[in-house]
N, C-alpha and C positions, 0 to 999 in steps of 0.2 A: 728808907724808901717808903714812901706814903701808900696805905692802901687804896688799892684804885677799884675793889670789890664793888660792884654796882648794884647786888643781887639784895633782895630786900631783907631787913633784919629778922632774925630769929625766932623772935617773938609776935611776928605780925604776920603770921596767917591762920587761915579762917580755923584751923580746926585747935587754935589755943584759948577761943575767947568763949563764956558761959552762953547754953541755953538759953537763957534769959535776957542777956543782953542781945543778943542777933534775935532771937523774938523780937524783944523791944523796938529794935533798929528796924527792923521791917515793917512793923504795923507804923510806929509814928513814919516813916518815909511811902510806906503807900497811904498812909491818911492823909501825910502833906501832899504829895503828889497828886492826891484824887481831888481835893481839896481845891487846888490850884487849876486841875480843869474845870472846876465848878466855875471859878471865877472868871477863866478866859470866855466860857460860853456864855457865862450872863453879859461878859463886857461885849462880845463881839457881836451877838449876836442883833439886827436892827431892831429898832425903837418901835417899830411897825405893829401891826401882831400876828402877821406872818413872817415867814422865812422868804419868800417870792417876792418881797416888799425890798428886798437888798438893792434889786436894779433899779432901783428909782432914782436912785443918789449912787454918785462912784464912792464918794466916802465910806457908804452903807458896805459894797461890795469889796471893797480891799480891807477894812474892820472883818468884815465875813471871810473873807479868805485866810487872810493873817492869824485872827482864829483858831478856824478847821487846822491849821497846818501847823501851830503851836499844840494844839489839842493833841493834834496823830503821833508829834515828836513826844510829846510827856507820856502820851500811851505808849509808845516804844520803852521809852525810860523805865517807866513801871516794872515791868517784866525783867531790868538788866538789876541784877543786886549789886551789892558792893564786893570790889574783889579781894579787898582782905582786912584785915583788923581795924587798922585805921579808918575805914572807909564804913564802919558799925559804929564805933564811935562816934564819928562826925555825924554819920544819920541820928545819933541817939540826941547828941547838944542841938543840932540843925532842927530837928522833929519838937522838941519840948518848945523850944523859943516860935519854932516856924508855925505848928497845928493852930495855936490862940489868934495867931496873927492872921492866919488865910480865913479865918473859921471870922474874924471879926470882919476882912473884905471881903466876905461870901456872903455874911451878912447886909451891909450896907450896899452892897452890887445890887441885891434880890430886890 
């Protein structure tokens, strides 16, 4: 009979993996993450040089709202870590590859 165990493996939770690494996984995941609201707020924000300048154009105003509303969900995001081994990892490979890349379109946004 095949085991039908759904419970997660043995080795995958939080309190088996190094210091180091769950450091790790947290600064590159809130670098990327913060990272990544730098860039929605340069891209959303209008062309104008104020914020009041959104209602002149509807395009300005739905880019402005769309925004704000991806900005609020990655600030949620920030605060929720990962819930176990697997989920340190991935932020650790995701954080290396992902920080250079947002860091290059937070550049070229500005």
């Amino acid at each position: 009979m095949p085991n039908l165990d759904t419970s997660p493996e043995k080795g995958s939770s939080t309190s088996d993996i190094s210091a180091g690494l769950r450091l790790t996984a947290i600064v590159l995941r809130t670098a990327f993450i913060c990272l990544v609201i730098m860039v929605t707020l340069c891209v959303s924000l209008p062309q104008n040089e104020t914020v009041w300048t959104a209602y002149d154009t509807p395009g300005d105003l739905v880019r402005f709202c769309l925004g704000i509303g991806v900005c609020l969900w990655l600030s949620f995001q920030l605060f929720r870590g990962p819930d176990d081994a697997h989920g340190y990892y991935t932020w650790v490979y995701l954080g290396l590859a992902g920080v250079p890349f947002a860091l290059i379109c937070l550049y070229t946004a500005w």
